[in-house]
Structure formats: C-alpha cells, structure tokens
C-alpha positions in Angstrom: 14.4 17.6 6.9 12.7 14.6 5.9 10.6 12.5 8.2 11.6 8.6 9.0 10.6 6.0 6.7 9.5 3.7 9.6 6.9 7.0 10.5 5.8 7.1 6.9 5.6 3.6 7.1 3.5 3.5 10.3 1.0 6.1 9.1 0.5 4.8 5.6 -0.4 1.4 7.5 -3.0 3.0 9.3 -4.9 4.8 6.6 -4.6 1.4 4.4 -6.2 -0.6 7.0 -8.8 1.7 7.4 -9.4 2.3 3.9 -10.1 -1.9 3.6 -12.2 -1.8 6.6 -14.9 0.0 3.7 -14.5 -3.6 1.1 -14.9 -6.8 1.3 -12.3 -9.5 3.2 -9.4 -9.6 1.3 -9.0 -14.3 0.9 -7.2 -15.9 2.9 -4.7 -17.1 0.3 -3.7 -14.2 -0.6 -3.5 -12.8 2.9 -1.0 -15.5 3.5 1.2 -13.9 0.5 0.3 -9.8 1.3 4.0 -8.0 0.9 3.9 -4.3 1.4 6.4 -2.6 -1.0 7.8 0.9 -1.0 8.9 2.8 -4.0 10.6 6.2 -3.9 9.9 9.4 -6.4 11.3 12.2 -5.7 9.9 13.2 -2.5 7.2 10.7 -2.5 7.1 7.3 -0.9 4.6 5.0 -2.2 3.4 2.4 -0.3 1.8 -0.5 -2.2 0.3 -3.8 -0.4 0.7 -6.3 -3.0 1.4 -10.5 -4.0 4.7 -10.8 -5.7 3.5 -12.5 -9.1 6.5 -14.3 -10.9 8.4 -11.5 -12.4 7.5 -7.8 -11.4 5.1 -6.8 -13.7 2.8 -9.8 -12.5 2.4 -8.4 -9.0 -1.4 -7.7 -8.2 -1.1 -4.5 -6.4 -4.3 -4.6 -4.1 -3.7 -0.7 -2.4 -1.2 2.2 -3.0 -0.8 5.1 -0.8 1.7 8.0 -1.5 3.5 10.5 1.7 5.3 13.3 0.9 8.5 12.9 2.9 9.0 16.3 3.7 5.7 17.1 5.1 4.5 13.1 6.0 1.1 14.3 4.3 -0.7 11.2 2.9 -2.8 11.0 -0.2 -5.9 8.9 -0.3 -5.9 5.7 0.0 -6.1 3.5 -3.7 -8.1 0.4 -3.1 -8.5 -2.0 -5.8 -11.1 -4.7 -4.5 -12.2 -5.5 -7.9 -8.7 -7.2 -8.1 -9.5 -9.9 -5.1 -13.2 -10.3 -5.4 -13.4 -11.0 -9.2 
C-alpha cells in the first residue's frame, strides 16, 4: 500500500529545511518565487524546491529529495547552494 502524498510531502519538508539550516540564507528574491515541485518515478516521489525559469528546463532547482512511496524512506537531502550564492 502506498503512503499519502501529503505524508511524503510533510516529511520531505522537514529534512529539506533542515538540510538548509547547514548553508547560507537562501535571497530574498528568490524566496519570494520558491515553488516546491513533485515528480513521480516509478515508486519514487521527488521533491524539488525550485524558481520556475521561463520554460522548464530554466528552472534553478535549489534542493531535491527522493521517498520511496511504499516504505516513505527518504534519501539525503541534495542542496545546491552554489546555485544562490554565486
């Protein structure tokens, strides 16, 4: 059975707030535009905490995070900080 969406959801919010807790402030500018996106593969759900560029492929995806929906176990936490404090 697989777990809810808004409990993968949840938990994948939690790690990727800890995780930035470890970098620097993320601006303000693009805090204003922060959209967290959700992809599914196969089993996985990948959460990604991005800002929408123009077309797709122009999004600056700032952290990802992957559950397994059967189990709800989380991988680590991808931070990209190099992508807001260049």
């Amino acid at each position: 059975m697989a777990i809810k969406l808004e409990v993968l959801r949840e938990k994948a919010r939690v790690a990727t707030r800890e995780a930035l807790r470890q970098c620097p402030a993320i601006p303000e500018p693009l805090r204003e535009s922060l959209t967290l996106g959700i992809r599914f593969e196969d089993e996985a759900r990948v959460f990604e905490l991005y800002v929408a560029g123009e077309v797709p492929e122009d999004a600056l995806v700032l952290t990802r995070v992957t559950a397994n929906s059967k189990t709800g176990e989380l991988g680590p936490v991808e931070v990209y900080p190099e992508r807001w404090s260049a």
